[in-house]
C-alpha positions as CSV (number, residue, x, y, z in Angstrom):
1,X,-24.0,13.5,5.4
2,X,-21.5,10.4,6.5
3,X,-18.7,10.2,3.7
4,X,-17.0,7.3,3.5
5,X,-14.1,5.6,2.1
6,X,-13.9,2.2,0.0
7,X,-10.5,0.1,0.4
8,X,-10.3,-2.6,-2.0
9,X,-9.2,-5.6,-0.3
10,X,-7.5,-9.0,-1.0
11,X,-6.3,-11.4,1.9
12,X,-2.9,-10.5,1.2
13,X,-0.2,-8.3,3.5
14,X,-0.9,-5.7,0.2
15,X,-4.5,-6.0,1.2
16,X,-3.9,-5.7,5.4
17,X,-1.8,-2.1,4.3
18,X,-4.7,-1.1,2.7
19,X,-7.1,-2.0,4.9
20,X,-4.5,-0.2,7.9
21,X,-4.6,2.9,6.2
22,X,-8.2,3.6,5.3
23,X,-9.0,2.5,8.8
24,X,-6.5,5.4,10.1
25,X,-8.0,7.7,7.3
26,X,-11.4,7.5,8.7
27,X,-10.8,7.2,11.8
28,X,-9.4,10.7,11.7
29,X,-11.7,12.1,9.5
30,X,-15.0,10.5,10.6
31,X,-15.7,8.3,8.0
32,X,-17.1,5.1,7.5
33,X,-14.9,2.3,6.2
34,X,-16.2,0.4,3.6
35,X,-13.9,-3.0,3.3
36,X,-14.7,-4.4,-0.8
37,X,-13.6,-7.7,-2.3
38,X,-14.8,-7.7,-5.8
39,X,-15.4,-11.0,-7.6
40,X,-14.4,-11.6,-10.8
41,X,-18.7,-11.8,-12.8
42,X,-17.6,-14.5,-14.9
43,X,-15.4,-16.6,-12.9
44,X,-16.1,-19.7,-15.2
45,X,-15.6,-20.5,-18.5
46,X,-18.7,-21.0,-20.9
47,X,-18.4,-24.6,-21.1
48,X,-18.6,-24.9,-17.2
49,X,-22.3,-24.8,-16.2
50,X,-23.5,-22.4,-13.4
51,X,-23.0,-23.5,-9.9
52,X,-24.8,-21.6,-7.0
53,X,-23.3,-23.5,-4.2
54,X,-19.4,-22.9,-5.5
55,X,-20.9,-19.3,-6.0
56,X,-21.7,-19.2,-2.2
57,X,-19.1,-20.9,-0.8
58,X,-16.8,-18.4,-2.8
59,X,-19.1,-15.5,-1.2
60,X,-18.9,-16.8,2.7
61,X,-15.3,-17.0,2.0
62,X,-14.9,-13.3,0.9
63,X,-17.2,-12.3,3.9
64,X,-14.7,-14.4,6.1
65,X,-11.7,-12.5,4.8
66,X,-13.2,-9.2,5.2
67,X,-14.7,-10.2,9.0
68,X,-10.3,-10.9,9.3
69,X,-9.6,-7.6,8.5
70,X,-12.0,-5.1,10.1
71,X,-11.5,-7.4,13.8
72,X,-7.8,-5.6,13.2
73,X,-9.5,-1.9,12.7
74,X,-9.4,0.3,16.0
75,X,-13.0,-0.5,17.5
76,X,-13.8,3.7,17.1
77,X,-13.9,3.0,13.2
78,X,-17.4,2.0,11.8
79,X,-17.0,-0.1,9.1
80,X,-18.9,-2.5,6.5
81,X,-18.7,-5.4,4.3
82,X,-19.0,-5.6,0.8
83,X,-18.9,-8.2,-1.9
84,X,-19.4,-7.9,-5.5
85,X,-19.1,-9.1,-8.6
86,X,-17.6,-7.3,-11.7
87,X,-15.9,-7.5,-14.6
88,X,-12.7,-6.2,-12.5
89,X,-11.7,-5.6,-9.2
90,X,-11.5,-1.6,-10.7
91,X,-14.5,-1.8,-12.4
92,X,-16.5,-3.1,-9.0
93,X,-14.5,-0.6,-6.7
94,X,-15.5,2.4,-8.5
95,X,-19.4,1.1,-8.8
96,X,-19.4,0.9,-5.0
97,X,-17.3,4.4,-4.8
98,X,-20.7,5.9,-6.6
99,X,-23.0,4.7,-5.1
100,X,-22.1,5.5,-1.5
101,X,-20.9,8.8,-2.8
102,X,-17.5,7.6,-1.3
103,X,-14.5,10.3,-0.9
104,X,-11.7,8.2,-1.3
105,X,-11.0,4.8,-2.9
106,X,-8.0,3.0,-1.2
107,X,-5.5,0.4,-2.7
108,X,-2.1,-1.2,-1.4
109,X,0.7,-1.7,-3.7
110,X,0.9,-4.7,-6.2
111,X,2.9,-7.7,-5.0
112,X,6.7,-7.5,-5.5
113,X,7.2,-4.5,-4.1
114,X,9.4,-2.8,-1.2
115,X,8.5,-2.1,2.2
116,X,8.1,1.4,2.1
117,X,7.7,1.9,-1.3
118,X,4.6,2.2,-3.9
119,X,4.4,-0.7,-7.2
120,X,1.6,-0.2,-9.5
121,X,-0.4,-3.2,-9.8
122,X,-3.3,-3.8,-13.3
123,X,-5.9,-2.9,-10.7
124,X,-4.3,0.7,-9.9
125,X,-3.3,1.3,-13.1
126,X,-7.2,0.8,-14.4
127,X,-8.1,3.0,-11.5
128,X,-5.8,5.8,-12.7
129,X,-7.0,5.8,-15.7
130,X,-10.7,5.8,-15.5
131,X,-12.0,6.6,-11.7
132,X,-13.9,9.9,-10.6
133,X,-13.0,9.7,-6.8
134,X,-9.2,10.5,-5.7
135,X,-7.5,7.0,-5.7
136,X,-5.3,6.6,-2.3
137,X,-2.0,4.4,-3.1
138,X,-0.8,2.6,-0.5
139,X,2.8,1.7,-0.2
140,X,4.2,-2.0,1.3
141,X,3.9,-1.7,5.1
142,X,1.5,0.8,6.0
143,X,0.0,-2.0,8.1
144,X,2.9,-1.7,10.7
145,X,2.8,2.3,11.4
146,X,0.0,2.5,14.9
147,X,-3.2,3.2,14.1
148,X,-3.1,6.1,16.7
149,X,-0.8,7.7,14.3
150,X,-3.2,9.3,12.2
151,X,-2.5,11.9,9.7
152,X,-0.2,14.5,10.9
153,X,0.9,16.2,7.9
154,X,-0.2,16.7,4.0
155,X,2.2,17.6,1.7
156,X,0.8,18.9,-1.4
157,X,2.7,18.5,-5.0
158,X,2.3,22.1,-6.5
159,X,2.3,22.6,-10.1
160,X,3.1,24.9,-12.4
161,X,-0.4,27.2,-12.9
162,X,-0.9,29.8,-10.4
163,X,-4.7,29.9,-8.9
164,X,-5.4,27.0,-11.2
165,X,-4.9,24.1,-8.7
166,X,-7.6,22.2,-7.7
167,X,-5.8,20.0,-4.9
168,X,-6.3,23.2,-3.1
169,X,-9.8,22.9,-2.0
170,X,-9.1,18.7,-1.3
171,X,-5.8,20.1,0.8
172,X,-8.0,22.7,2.9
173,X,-11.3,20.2,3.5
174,X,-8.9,17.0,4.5
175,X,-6.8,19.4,6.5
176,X,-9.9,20.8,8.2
177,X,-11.5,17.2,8.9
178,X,-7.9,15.3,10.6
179,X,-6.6,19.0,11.7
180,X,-3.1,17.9,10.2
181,X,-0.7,20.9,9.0
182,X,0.0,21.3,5.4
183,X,3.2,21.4,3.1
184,X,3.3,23.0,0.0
185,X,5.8,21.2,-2.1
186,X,7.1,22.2,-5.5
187,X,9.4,20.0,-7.9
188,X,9.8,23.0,-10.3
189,X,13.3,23.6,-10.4
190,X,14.2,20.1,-10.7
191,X,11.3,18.9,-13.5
192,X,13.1,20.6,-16.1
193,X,14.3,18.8,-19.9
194,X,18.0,17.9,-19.7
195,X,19.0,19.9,-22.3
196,X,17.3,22.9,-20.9
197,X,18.8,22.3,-17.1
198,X,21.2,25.1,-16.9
199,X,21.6,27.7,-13.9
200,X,19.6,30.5,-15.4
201,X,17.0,28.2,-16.6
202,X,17.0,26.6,-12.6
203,X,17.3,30.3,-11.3
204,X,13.8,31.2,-13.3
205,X,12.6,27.7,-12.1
206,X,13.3,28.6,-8.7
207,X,11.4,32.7,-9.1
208,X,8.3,30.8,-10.5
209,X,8.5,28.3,-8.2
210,X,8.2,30.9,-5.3
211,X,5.1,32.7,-7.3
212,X,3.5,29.7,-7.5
213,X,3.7,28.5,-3.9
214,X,2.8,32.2,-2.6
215,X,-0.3,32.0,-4.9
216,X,-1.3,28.3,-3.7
217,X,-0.7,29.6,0.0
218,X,-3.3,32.3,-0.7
219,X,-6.1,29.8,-1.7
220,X,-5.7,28.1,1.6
221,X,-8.1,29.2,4.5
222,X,-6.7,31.7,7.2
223,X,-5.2,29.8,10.3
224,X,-3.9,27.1,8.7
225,X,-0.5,26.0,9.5
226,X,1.3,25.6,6.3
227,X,5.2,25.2,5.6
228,X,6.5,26.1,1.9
229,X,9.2,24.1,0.6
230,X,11.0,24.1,-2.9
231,X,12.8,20.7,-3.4
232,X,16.1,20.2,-5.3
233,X,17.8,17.4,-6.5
234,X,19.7,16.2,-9.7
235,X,16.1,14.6,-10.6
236,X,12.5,14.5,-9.2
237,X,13.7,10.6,-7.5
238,X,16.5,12.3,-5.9
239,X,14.8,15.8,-4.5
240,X,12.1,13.8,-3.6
241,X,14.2,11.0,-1.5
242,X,15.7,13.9,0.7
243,X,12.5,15.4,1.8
244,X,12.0,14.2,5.4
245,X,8.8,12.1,5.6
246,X,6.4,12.2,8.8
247,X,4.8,8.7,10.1
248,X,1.5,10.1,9.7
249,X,2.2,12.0,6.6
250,X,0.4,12.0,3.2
251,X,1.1,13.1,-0.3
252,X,-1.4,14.5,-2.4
253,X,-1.0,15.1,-6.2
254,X,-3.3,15.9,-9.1
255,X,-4.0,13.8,-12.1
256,X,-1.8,14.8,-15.3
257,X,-3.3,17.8,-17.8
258,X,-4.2,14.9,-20.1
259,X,-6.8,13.2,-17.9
260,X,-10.0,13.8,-19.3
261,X,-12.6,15.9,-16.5
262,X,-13.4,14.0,-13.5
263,X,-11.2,11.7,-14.9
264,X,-7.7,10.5,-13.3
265,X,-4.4,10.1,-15.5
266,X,-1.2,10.3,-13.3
267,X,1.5,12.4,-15.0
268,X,4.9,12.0,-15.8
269,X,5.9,13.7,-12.3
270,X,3.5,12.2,-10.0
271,X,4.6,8.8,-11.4
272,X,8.4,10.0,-10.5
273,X,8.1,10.7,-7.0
274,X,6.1,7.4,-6.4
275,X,9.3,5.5,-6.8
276,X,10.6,7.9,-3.9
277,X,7.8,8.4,-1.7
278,X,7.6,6.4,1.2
279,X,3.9,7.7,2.7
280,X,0.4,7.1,1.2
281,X,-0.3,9.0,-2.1
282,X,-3.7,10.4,-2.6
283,X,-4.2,11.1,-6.4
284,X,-6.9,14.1,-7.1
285,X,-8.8,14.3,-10.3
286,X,-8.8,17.7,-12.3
287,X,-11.6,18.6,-11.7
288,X,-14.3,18.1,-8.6
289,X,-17.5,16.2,-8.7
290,X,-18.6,19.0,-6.1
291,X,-18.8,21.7,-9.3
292,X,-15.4,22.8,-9.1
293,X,-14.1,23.4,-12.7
294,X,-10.2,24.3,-11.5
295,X,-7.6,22.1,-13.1
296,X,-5.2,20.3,-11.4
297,X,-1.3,20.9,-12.6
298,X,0.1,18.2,-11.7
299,X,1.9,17.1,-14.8
């Protein structure tokens, strides 16, 4: 079965980085990209009667747009056009997500933001709250890293529940589809309360931390190159901003312990290290739409 992956896109540079990075998603993964401008469904007021010519004009234009962005894509991807209406750009994203059976949905970051660096916009935050496929953030730029690039590495934020994380099984089948090497990352001996960070408490942190990661590296298939790393810093923002940071590098992180099943929720940590992370973030649900009851511990 084809997978693909939906990138929601606006004719914007924040819509271009998006649009970069799904197209070097898929094209290392085999995927087919599936380009979405939503429409808002009532993009009148009620005292302005219906007008099916402003209604098509506003639809060639959209199909213009996206006919823009895939010319950019490397010709090996195979991608498609869609516009819809909904009653948000979220909203419509996650409808197409479902019923293509999409693995990924793909967003840049809201205007304002940094080269290099991730800003939530409404449209990600309503995806992070309510969608059933992992939501890729995109930061400010991606568009100017080669497409040849690929994905090289995935690091993999660990959390605290031994055998219980589900970003496992997402690590193993998108290391297995772009051959990329994975980096098991924990934050554990810096994501401590302020008046609990003292050295014994950060000495436990760091024994725990090593359990953990030695029990994540176990649930990863034989043969895979994997590097463990505990971070440290004087906050999750500073460990984070000394990691080094491949080109073709990704981030994945599980939804927060709130989140509701199959639902996403980014936690307290997550939402951290996006201020940090310069690389694409791909946020898993807790649990997968595959059967897969494990919960994610990203908090």
């Amino acid at each position: 079965m084809t997978a693909h992956i939906v990138v929601g896109y606006t004719a914007t540079k924040t819509g271009r980085d998006a649009v970069a990075f799904a197209a070097r998603l898929a094209m290392a993964t085999g995927a087919v990209l599936d380009v979405a401008i939503i429409l808002p469904a009532d993009s009148r007021s009620v005292i302005t009667p219906p007008d099916a010519g402003y209604d098509r004009l506003l639809r060639e234009q959209a199909q213009a747009w996206i006919a823009a962005a895939i010319d950019k894509t490397p010709a090996e991807v195979v991608a498609h056009a869609h516009v819809r209406s909904a009653e948000s750009f979220a909203e419509g994203l996650i409808s197409l997500a479902d019923d293509l059976g999409a693995s990924h949905i793909v967003v840049g970051a809201a205007d304002g933001g940094l080269r290099g660096r991730h800003r939530l916009g409404t449209t990600t935050s309503e995806l992070l709250h309510s969608s059933d496929v992992p939501v890729v953030l995109v930061p400010r730029g991606a568009r100017k890293v080669a497409a040849e690039t690929g994905v090289t590495r995935l690091t993999v934020a660990v959390g605290t529940r031994p055998g219980a994380d589900a970003l496992m099984v997402d690590a193993a089948a998108l290391a297995a589809a772009t051959g990329a090497s994975v980096r098991l990352l924990s934050l554990l001996t810096v994501d401590l309360p302020p008046t609990a960070d003292t050295g014994a408490i950060r000495l436990a942190g760091s024994t725990e931390a090593d359990e953990v990661l030695a029990a994540a590296q176990t649930a990863l298939p034989e043969g895979l190159v994997v590097e463990v790393v505990v971070a440290d810093g004087d906050s999750i923002e500073d460990a984070v901003s000394h990691l080094d940071w491949q080109p073709g590098e990704v981030l994945l992180a599980g939804s927060s312990r709130l989140a509701q099943p199959r639902r996403l929720f980014l936690g307290s940590t997550a939402a951290k290290m996006l201020h940090e992370v310069p690389v694409p973030v791909i946020v898993v649900p807790r649990t997968h739409l595959g059967g897969t009851t494990q919960e994610g511990s990203q908090r």
